[in-house]
N, C-alpha and C positions, 0 to 999 in steps of 0.2 A: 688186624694187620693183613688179614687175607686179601680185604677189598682194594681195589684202585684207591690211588691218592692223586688227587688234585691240586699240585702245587705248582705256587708263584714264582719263576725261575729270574725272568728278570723284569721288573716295573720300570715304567720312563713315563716321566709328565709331559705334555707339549703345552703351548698358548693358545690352543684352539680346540673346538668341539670338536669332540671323535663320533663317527658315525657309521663308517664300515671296516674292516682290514680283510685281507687276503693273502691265501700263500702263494707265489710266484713257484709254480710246479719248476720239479729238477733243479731245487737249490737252498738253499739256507736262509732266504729271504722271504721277505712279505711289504705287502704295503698297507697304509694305513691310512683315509681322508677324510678329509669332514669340512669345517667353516672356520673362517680367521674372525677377529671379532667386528671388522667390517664388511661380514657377510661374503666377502670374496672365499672361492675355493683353494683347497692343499693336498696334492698327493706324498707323503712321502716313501721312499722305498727304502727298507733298513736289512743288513744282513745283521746275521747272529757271525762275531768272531770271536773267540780268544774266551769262552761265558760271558759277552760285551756286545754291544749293539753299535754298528756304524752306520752311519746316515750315509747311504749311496748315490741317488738323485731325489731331485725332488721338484715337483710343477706343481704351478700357480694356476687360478681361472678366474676371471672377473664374476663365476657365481660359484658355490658352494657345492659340492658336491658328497650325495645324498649315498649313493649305494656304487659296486662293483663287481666285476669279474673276471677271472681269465679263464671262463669257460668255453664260450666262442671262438677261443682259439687255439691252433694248433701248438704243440707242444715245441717245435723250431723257432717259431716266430715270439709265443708267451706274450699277446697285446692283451691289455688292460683295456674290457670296457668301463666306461663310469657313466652314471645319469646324476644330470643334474638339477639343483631346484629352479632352474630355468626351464626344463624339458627338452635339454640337448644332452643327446648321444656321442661318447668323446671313446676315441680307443689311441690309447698312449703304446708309445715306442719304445723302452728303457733305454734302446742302443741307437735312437737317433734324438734330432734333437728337441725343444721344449715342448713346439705346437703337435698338437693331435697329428696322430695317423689317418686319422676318417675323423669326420664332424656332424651332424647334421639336427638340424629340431626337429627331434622326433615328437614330442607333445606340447598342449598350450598350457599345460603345469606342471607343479614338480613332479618328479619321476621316482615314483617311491620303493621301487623296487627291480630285480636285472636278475638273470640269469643268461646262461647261455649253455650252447651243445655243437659240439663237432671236432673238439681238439680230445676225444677219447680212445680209449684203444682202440674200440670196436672199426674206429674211422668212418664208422658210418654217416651219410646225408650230410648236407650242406655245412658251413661254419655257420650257426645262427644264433642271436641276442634274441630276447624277449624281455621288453619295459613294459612296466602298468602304471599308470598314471591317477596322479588326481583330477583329470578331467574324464574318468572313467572308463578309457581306451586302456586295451591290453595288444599289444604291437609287434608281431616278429619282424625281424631285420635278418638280412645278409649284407656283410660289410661289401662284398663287392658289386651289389648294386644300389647306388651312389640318392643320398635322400629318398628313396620309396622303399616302404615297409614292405614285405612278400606278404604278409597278414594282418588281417586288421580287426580285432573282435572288438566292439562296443554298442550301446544301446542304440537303439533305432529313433527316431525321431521323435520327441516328443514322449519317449521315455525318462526316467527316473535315473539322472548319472550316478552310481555309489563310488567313490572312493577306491582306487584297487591298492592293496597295501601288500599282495603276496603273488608272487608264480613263480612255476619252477616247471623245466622240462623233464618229459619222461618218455620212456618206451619207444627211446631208441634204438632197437635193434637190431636193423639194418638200416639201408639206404630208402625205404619208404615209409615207413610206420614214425609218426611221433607226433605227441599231444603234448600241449600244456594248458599247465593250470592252475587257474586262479583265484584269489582271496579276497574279500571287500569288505567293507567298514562296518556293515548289516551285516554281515557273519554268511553269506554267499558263497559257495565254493562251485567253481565250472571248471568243467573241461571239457577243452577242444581237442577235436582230431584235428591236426594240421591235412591227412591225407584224404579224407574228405570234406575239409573244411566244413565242420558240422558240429555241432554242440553233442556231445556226448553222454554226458551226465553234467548233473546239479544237485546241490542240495542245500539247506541253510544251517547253521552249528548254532542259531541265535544266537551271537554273538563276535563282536570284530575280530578276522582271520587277520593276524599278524605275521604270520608265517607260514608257507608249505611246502615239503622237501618230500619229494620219492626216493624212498632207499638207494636208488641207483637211478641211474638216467642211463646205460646203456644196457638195459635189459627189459623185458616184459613188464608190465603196468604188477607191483609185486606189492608195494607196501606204501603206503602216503601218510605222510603225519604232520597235520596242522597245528599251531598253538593261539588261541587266542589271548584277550585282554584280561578276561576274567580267569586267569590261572588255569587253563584250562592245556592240556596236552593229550590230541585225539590221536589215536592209530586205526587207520584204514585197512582192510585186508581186498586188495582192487583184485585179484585174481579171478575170483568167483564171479559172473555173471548173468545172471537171470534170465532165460531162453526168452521171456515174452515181456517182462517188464522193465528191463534194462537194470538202469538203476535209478531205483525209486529214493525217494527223500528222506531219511535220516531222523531224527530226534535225538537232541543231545543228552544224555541222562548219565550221572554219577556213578555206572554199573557197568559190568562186564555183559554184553550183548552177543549173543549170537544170532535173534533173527532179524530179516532185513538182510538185505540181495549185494550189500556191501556191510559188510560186519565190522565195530568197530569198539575200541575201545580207550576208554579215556580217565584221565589220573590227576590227582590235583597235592600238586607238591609244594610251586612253589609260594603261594599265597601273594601272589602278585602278577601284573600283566607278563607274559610268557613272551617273550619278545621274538625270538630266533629259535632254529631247531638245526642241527648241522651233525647227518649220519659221518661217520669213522668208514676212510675210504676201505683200511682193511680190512670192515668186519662189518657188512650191511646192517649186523640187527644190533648194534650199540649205535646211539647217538646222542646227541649233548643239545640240552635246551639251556635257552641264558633268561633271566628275569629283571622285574622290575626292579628287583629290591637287592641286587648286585649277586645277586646267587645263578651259578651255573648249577645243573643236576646230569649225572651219568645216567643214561638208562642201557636196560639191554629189551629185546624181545624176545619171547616165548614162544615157539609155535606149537601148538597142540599138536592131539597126536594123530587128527585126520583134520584136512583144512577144509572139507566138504563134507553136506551129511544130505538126506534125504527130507525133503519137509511136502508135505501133500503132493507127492509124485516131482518134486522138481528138485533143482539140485541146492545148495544155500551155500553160503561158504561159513565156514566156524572158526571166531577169533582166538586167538591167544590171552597172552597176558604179558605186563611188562612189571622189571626188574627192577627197583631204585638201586644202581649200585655205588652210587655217591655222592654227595650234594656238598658244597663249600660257597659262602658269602666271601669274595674277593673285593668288592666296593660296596659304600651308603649309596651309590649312583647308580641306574640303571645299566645294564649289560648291553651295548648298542651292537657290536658285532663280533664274529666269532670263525673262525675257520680253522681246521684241522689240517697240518704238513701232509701234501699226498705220498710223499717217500718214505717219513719215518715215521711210523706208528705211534701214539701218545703224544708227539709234538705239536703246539697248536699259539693260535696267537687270539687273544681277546683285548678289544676295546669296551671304553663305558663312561658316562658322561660326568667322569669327575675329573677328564682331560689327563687320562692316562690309559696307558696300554701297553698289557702283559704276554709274556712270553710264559707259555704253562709247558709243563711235565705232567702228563694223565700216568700211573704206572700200572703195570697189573694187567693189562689189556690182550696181552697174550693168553689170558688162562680162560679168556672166556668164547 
């Protein structure tokens, strides 16, 4: 009884495929959207009242829509981005009316993934989105300049298009510094510096990046954690970097690693493709991965007791270890999305493709 409990507080079915949800910062709400069984899109926006769930608005789209975020935006306004499996860029209003606030085709396929940066405390840099697509383009946007992306990372001509199925911003922290970075279907990970628009590192995980989250996005490049297809949950320690050789390429191996110029380590829980990874805004080093096989796992991070060591006159960084401190099977259907309340601790909302989605209680989270 000491550990976290995982529980289903309140269930609700809908008529259509679920495929992301999100908490609507500074409130009781979240939204949740996916596909109708005519392939048309549905956002809907539900609060929690009463222990009861009420349907507050809700928009339609002529396509489906794939992924979200209200991270892009500032905390007065709370616009909802979404991509969709057309390759259009939609950011919704809740307090005006049905059609988009901003629109634009931002790709020639579906858009399999979104993040954003600029509605955080720090208030650091621009309000910005980043899509990565299945036509191989990874894309930052600012909503207020109208159709053109501010960035544009994809292969060169006549190169190999792969699949980008993960990004996530980081190393916000201030008004010039910020990377992101992304996942692809060959198991690929880059990151770009936005500030010198420059490939920064790479490496490949053998194996499809379904997901990648940095502990935080308003601070120093600290900690990144991928999950792939094959059950697989990597932790980065990005801190450390290599005076001459940057960062070098990775091998994905079943063991606690310490050499290699980015140190990493990786866990295999839950016996299925590891879909999402979604860090606990109070507490960077606990975060929640969702799976194939309808199982969320708690984890926490360990930091040794020196994160640097000395290896043939240079500096290395030396990883940790992580905590399983919970695991529960909530559906037979995969786990499609996942987000944690950013005001109240433990509260958290998950979808999964048995066309339902849960309102959870994590408990215990203060002791760690």
């Amino acid at each position: 009884m000491d550990k976290p409990q995982i529980i289903s507080h309140i269930e609700k079915s809908v008529n259509y495929s679920l495929f992301d949800c999100r908490w609507m910062p500074c409130s009781a709400k979240f939204v949740v959207m996916g596909s109708l069984p005519n392939s048309s899109g549905v956002i809907q926006l539900y609060e929690i009242s009463g222990g009861d769930l009420k349907l507050i608005k809700e928009f339609k789209s002529d396509k489906a829509f794939k992924c979200g975020t209200f991270g892009g935006s500032k905390l007065s306004s709370r616009l909802l981005a979404t991509g969709d499996f057309d390759g259009r860029l939609h950011l919704w209003d809740f307090e005006k009316p049905d059609s988009p606030a901003y629109s634009c085709k931002a790709h020639k396929e579906i858009i399999n993934c979104i993040d954003g940066v600029g509605g955080l405390s720090t208030g650091c840099g621009a309000p910005e989105i980043v899509t990565g697509s299945r036509d191989g383009s990874v894309k930052v946007w600012d909503p207020r300049q109208k159709d053109k992306p501010v960035a544009v990372m994809e292969p060169e001509e006549g190169e190999t298009k792969r699949d980008c199925w993960a990004v996530g911003f980081g190393n916000s922290y201030n008004s010039e510094e910020r990377i992101v970075c992304a996942g692809y279907d060959n198991g690929d990970i880059k990151m770009f510096d936005l500030k010198t628009m420059s490939l920064r590192w790479e490496t490949n995980i053998k194996n499809g990046v379904c997901c990648l989250e940095f502990d935080r996005r308003d601070i120093k490049i600290n900690k990144l954690v991928a999950t792939t297809l094959e059950s697989k949950v990597l932790v980065f320690d990005m801190r450390t970097q290599h005076s001459k050789d940057g960062f070098p390429h990775l091998t994905e191996k079943l063991s606690n690693h310490e050499l290699g110029f980015f140190p990493f380590w990786t866990f295999q829980a839950h016996k299925s493709t590891v879909w999402l990874c979604r860090h606990l805004p109070q507490n960077r080093e606990i975060f929640m991965t969702g799976g194939g096989s309808g199982s969320l796992c708690l984890w926490k991070y360990n930091y040794p007791d020196k994160r640097t060591k000395m290896l043939d006159g240079e500096e290395v960084g030396v990883i940790g270890n992580l905590s399983l401190l919970q695991n529960s099977t909530l559906s037979t259907q995969p786990i499609s999305g996942f987000d944690w309340s950013p005001d109240k601790q433990g509260l958290a909302v998950c979808t999964s493709f048995d066309q339902t989605f849960r309102v959870l209680i994590v408990t215990k989270l203060n002791l760690f």
